[in-house]
C-alpha positions in Angstrom: 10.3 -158.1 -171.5 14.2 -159.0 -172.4 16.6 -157.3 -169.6 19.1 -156.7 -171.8 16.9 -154.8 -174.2 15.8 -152.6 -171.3 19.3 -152.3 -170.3 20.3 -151.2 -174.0 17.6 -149.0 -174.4 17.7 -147.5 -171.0 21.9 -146.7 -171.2 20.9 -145.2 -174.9 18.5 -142.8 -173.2 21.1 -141.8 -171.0 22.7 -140.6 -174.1 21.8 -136.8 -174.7 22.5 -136.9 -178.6 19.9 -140.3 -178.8 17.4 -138.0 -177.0 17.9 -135.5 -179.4 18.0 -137.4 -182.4 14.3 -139.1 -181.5 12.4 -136.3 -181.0 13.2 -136.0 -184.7 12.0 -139.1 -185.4 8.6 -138.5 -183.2 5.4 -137.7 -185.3 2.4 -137.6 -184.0 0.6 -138.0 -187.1 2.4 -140.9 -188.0 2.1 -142.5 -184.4 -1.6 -141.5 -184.9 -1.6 -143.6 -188.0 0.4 -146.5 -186.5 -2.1 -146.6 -183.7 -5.4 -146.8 -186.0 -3.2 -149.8 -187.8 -3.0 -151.7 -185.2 -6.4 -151.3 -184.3 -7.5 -152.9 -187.4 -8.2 -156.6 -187.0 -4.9 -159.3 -187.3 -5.8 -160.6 -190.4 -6.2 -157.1 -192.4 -3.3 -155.7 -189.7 -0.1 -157.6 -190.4 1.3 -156.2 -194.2 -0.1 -152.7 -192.9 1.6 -152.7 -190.0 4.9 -153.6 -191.6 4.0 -150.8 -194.1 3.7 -148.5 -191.7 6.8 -149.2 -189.8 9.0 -149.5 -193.0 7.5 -145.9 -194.2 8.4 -144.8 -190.6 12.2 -145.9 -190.7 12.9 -144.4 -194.2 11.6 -141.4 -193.6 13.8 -141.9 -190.4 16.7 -142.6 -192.0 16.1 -139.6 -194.6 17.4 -137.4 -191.3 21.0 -136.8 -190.4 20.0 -136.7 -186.6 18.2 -140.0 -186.3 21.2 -141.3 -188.3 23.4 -140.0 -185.8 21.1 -141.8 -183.3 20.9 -145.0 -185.0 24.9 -144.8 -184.9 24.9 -144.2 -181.3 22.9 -147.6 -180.4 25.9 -149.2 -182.6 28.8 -147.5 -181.5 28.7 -147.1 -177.4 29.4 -150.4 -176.1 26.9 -149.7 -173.0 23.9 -149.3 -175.1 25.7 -151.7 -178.2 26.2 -154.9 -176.1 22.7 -155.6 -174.3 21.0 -154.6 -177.5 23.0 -157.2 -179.0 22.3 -159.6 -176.8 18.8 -159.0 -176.7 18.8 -159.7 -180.6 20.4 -162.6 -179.9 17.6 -164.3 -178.0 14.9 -165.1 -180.1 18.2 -167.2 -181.8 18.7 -169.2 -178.8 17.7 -171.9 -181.7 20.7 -170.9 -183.7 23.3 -170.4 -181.7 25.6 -169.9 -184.7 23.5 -167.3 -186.0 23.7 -165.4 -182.7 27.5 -165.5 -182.3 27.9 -164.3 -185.8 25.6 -160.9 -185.2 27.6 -160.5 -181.8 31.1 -161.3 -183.3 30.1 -158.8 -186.9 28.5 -156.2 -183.9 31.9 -155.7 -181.5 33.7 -155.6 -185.0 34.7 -151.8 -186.0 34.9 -152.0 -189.2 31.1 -153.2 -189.6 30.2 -150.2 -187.5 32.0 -148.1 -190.2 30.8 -149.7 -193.1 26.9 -149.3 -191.7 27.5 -145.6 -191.1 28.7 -145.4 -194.3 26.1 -146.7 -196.7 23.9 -144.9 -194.4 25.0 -141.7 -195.3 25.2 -142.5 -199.0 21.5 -141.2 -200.0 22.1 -143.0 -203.2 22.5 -146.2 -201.4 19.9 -145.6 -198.9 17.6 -145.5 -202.1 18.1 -148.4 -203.5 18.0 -150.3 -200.2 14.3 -148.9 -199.8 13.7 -150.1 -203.5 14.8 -153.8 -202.7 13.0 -153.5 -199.4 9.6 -152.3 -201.5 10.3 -155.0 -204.1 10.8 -157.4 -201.6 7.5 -156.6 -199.6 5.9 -156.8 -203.1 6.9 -160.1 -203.7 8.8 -159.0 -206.7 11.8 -161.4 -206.7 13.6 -160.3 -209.9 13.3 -156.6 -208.8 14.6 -157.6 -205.3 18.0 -159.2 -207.4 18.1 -156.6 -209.6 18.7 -153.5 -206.7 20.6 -155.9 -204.9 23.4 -156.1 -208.0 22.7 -152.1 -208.4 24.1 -152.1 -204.8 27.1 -154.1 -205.1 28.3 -152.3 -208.5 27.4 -148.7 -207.2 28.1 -149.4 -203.8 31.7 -149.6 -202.6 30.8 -149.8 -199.0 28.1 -152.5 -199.7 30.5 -154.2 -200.9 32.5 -153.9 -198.1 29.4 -154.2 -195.4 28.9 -157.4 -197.5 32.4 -158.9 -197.1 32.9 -157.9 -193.1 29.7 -159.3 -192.5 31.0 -163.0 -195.0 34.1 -163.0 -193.0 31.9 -162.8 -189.2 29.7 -165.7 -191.1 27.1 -163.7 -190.8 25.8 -164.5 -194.3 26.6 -168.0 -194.0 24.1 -168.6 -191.3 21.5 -166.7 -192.5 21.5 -169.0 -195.7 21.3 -172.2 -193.3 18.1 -173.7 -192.7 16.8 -173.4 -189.1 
């Protein structure tokens, strides 16, 4: 297992108000459910496992608290910077890439800007819509939210241009 993810995840821990905020998130009915997934053979396992998980996170996200404990991973630099450079890893192929995420993760402002089209329900919304329509395979549906976001959506905007200027975007569009 990646050290720095430990590390992360073990400073988080430490944190009372993470604690707090994932014992909202724990439920053993849908752990119950996530278990009898992945029981299910790999073929028929993989979209119903990333079902599962999605459902999972938005109902997650739906909570103030877990919010607030998402936030926390983001904003304490002791949980923020192994977690980061545990994402960074499975990058090591794109180093680019990976020094984008870091530079866009130490950068305020993007901490701001996630917590704030997190707390927009409206915005939350229509990111689950893209999600579902891109799980579906619906491309035009997927194009469509994503223009509902930037019009509605002053922070996505904003998210959108913090993360252009780190060249976050940029790297994501190159080819590995």
């Amino acid at each position: 297992m990646n050290r720095n993810l430990v590390k992360g995840l073990r400073a988080a821990w430490e944190l009372a108000e993470f604690r707090d905020g994932l014992r909202h998130l724990i439920d053993l009915d849908e752990v119950a459910m996530l278990l009898a997934t992945l029981a299910v053979a790999d073929a028929e396992r993989d979209g119903e496992v990333e079902r599962s998980l999605l459902e999972l996170l938005r109902s997650a996200l739906d909570r103030a608290e877990i919010r607030e404990a998402v936030m926390l991973l983001l904003e304490r630099d002791e949980v923020r910077r192994p977690l980061v450079a545990a994402t960074a890893e499975p990058f090591a192929d794109r180093p680019a890439l990976a020094a984008a995420v870091a530079a866009a993760a130490e950068d305020p402002a993007v901490r701001r800007e996630v917590r704030a089209v997190l707390d927009d329900a409206r915005a939350r919304a229509l990111i689950w819509a893209a999600v579902d329509d891109q799980v579906a395979g619906h491309r035009f549906g997927l194009l469509r939210r994503a223009a509902l976001l930037f019009v509605r959506h002053p922070g996505v905007r904003r998210l959108a241009w913090t993360l252009h200027r780190h060249g976050v975007l940029r790297e994501l569009r190159r080819t590995p």
